[in-house]
C-alpha positions in Angstrom: 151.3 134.2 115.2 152.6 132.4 118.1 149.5 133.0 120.2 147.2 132.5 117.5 148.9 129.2 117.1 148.8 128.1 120.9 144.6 129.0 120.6 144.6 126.9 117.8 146.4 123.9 119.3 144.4 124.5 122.6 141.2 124.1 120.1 142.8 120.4 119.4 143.9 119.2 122.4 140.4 119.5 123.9 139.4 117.5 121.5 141.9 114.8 121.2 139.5 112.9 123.3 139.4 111.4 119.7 136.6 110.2 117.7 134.8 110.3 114.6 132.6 111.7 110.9 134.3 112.2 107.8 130.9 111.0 106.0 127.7 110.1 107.4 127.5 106.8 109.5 127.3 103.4 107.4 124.0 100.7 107.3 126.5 98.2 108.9 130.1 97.3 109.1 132.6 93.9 108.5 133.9 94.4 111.9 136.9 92.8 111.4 138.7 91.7 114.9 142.7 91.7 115.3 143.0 89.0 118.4 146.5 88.9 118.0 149.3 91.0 117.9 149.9 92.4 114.1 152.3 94.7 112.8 150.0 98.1 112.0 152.2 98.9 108.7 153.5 96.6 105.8 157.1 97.7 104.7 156.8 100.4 102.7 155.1 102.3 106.1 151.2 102.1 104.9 148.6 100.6 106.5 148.4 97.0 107.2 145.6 96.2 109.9 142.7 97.7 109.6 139.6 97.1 111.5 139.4 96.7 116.0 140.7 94.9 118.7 139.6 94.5 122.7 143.2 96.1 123.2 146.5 97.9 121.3 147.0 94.4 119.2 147.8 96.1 116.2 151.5 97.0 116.4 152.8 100.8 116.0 156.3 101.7 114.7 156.8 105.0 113.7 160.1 104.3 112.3 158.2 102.2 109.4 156.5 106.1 108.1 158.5 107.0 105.5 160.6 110.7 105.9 158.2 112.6 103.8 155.3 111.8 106.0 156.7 112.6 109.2 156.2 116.5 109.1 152.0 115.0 109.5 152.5 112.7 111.8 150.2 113.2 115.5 150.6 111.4 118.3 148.9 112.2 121.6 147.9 110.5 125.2 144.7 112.4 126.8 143.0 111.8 129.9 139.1 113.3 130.6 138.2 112.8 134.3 134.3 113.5 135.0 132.8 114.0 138.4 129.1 114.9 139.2 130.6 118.8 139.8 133.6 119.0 137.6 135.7 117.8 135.1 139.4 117.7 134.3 141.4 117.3 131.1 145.3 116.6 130.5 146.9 116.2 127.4 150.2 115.6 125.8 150.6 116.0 121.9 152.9 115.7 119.4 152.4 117.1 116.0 155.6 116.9 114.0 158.0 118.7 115.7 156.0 120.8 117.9 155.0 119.4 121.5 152.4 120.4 123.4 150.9 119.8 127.0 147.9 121.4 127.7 144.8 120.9 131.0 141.4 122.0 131.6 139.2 121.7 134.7 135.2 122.6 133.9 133.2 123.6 136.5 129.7 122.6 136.0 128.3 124.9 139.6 130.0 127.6 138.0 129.0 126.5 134.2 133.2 127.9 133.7 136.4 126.6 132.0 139.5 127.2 133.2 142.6 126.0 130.5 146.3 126.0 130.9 149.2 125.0 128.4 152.8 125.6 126.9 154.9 124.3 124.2 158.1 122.8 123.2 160.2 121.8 120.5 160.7 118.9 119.5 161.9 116.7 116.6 159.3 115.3 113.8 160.9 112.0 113.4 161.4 111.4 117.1 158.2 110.6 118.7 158.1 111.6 123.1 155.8 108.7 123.4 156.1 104.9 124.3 154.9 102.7 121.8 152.0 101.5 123.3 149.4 102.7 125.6 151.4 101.3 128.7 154.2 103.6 129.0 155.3 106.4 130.8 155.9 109.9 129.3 156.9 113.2 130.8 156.9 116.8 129.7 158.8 119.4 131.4 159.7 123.4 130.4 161.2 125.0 133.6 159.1 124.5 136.3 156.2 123.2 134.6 155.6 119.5 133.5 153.1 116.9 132.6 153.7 113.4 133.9 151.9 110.1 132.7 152.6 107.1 134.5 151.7 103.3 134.2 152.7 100.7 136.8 150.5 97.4 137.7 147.3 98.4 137.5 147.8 102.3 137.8 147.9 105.4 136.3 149.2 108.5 137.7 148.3 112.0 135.9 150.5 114.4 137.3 150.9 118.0 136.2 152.1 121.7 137.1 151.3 124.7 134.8 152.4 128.8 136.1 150.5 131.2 135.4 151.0 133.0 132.5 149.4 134.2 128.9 147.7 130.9 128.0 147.4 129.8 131.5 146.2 130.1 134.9 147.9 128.2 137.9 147.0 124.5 137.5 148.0 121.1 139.3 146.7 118.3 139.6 147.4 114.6 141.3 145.3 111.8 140.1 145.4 108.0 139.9 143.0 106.0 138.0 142.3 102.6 138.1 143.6 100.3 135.1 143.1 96.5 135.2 145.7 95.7 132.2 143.2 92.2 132.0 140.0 94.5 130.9 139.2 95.4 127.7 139.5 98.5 126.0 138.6 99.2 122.4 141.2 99.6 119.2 140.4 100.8 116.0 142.6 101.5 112.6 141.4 103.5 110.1 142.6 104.6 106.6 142.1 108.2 105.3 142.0 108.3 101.1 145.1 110.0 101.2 148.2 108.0 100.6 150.0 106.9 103.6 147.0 108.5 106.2 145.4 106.7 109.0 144.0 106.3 112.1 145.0 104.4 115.3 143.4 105.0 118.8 143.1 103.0 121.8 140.4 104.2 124.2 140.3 102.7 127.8 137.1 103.1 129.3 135.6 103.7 133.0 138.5 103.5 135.1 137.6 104.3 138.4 139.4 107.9 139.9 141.1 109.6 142.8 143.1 112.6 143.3 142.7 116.3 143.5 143.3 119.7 141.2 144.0 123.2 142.5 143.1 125.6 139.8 143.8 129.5 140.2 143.0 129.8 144.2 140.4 126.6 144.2 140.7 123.1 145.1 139.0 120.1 143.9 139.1 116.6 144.9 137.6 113.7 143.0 134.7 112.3 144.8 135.5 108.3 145.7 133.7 106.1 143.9 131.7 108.6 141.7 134.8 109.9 139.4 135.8 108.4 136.2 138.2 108.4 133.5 139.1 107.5 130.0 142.5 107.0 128.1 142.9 108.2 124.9 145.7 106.8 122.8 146.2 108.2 119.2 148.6 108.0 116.6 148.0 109.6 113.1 148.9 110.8 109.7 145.7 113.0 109.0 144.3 114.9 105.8 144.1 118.2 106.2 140.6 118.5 106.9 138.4 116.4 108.7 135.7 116.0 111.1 134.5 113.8 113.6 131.5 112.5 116.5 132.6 111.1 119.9 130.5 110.3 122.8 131.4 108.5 126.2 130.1 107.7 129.7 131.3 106.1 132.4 129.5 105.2 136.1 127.8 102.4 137.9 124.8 100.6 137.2 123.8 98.6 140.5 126.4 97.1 141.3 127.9 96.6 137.8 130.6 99.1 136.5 129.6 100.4 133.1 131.5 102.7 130.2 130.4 103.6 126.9 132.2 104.3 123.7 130.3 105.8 120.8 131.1 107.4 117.6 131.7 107.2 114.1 134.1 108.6 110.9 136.9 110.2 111.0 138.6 107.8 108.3 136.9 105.1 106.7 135.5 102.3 109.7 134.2 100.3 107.6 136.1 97.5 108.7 135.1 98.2 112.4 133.6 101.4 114.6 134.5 102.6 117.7 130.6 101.4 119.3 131.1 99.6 122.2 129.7 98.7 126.2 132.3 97.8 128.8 130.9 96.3 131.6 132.5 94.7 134.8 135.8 94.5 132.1 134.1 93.0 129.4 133.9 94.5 126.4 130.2 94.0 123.9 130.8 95.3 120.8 127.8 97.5 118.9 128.1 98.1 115.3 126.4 101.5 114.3 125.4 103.9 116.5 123.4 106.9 115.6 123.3 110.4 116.6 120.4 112.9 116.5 121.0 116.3 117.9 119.7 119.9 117.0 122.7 121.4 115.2 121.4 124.9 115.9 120.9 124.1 119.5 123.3 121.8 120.7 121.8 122.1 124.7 118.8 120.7 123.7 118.1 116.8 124.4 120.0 114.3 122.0 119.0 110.4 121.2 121.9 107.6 120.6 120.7 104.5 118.8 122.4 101.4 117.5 121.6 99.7 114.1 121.0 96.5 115.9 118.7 97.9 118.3 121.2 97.5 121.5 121.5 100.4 122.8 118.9 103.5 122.9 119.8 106.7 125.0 118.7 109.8 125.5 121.3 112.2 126.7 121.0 115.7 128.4 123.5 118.1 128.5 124.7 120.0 131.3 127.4 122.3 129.6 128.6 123.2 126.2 132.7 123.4 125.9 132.9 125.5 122.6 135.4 126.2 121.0 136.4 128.3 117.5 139.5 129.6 115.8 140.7 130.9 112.9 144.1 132.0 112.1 143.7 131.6 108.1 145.8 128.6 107.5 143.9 126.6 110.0 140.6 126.6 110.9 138.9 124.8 114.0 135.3 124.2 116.0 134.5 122.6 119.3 131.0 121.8 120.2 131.9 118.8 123.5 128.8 118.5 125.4 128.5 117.4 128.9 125.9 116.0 130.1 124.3 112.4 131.3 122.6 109.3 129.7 119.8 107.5 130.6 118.1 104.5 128.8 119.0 100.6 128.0 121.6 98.8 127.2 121.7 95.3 126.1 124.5 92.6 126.1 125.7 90.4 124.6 124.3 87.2 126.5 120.5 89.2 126.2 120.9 90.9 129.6 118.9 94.1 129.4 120.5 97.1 131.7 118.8 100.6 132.5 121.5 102.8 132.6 120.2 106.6 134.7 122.4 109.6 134.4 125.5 108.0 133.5 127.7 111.2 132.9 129.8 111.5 130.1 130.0 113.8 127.0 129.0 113.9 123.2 131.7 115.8 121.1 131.0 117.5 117.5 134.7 118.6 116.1 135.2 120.1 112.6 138.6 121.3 111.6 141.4 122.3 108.7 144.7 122.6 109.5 
């Protein structure tokens, strides 16, 4: 049961790159915008802001969740890092009391995976986290750890994973960029459940460094052509649910541009997770549209807004699937990588062609 429950967390943390569809997108949102800090609950530890922000305004404290609800309560901090030749993943989760740090490194020459993880106890109404997305967290059992680190305008992913049953020898040494004056993108969602919601805070584009060694095999980060993206989730989820998330990242000219698309996963009504950063700057989209071949997920897809903004078509390069089923808990990766190419327009007018900005489109379903 213990291995069966490691797959199935492994399942998770590859996709806690979070995201997105509990029903089918909506014609057009309120978009409601938190420009100032707010407390995320009311007193009695339900949700209190709900709709988006250009950064973590709305205000978590975990000690506001009443005792019954913390035994559902997920937090986690995930960083995806694409190249033109490979892509790394590091997470650290917490899902009540169980902790879990897990990395993957994708080879796209080699069209393989290679994943590593292990788990600790911990205690479901303490949280490992900070309480924003500009702490520092670290993970350690025996010789093995998982280190996140913010300072100035920094962040260093460090990590160390043996070799073992659900792992093969994995580290890894990367610092990303992180202007704490650029925008990101916040959004709050409610679930119908009582007490359930949604809070995740995905920073966008930041320019990488570093290297990995995986099994024998080292990788560095190519400059200037290596990006990342933060995400930061807290959660008190239904037991079943499923979501859409797509991102890109890369340079446009001489313009630095990262995209945030997706929809669901709790009611966004009140504000999606669409949105363009470029040179910092944050445009916001309302709706944006997926069409893909459900039977074919390799196959070209097309990404359009409802406010005819953006309009990309996007060609994957790799399919990370994923699928377990222990009987309790049931889960299914489909996160395409690939590259999108086709315009973009801002908020001032200005019309960018974007070619081959890399990035992934990820299809999750899950019960648990």
């Amino acid at each position: 049961m213990r291995r069966a429950a490691a797959w199935l967390l492994i399942g998770f943390a590859l996709t806690i790159s979070s995201g997105l569809i509990a029903a089918e997108p909506h014609s057009r949102s309120e978009q409601v915008e938190f420009t100032e800090k707010t407390p995320l609950f009311d007193s009695d530890g339900n949700l209190a802001a709900w709709g988006w922000a250009r950064r973590a305004n709305m205000q978590y404290d975990r000690s506001l969740i009443p005792t019954a609800r913390q035994a559902r309560i997920k937090e986690w901090e995930h960083y995806t890092v694409m190249s033109p030749e490979f892509t790394l993943g590091v997470t650290l989760a917490q899902l009540g009391p169980l902790v879990l740090a897990s990395a993957e490194l994708i080879d796209y020459r080699y069209q393989s995976i290679a994943m590593a993880t292990f788990m600790s106890a911990g205690k479901k109404d303490k949280s490992i986290f900070p309480v924003d997305p500009y702490g520092n967290t670290r993970i350690e059992r025996g010789t093995d750890f998982v280190s996140m680190e913010f300072s100035g305008d920094k962040r260093r992913i460090q990590c160390r994973f043996s070799k073992g049953p659900l792992s093969v020898p994995f580290e890894a040494d990367l610092t990303l960029v992180d202007n704490p004056s650029d925008d990101s993108v916040a959004i709050t969602r409610p679930f119908e459940g009582e007490g359930q919601f949604f809070y995740e805070n995905k920073i966008l584009g930041m320019p990488a460094t570093g290297s990995a060694k995986v099994n024998d095999e080292s990788y560095t980060l190519p400059a200037g052509a290596a990006w990342a993206i933060f995400d930061w989730g807290r959660g008190n989820w239904p037991a079943e649910s499923k979501w859409f998330w797509g991102q890109a990242a890369g340079k446009v000219g001489e313009r630095q541009v990262a995209l945030n698309l997706g929809w669901g996963y709790g009611d966004d009504s009140r504000g999606t997770c669409n949105a363009m950063l470029v040179d910092g700057k944050l445009h916001k989209l309302d709706i944006v549209d997926a069409k893909f071949d459900e039977n074919d997920r390799m196959q070209p897809w097309k990404f359009e807004s409802n406010d005819g903004r953006l309009a990309l078509d996007f060609t994957p390069i790799y399919n990370q699937h994923s699928k377990q089923d222990v009987g309790f808990a049931k889960a299914e990766l489909h996160k395409i990588h690939g590259r999108y190419t086709g315009t973009l327009v801002l908020d001032d007018g200005t019309k960018l062609e974007v070619k081959d900005l890399l990035g992934f489109a990820e299809h999750m379903q899950q019960r648990w």
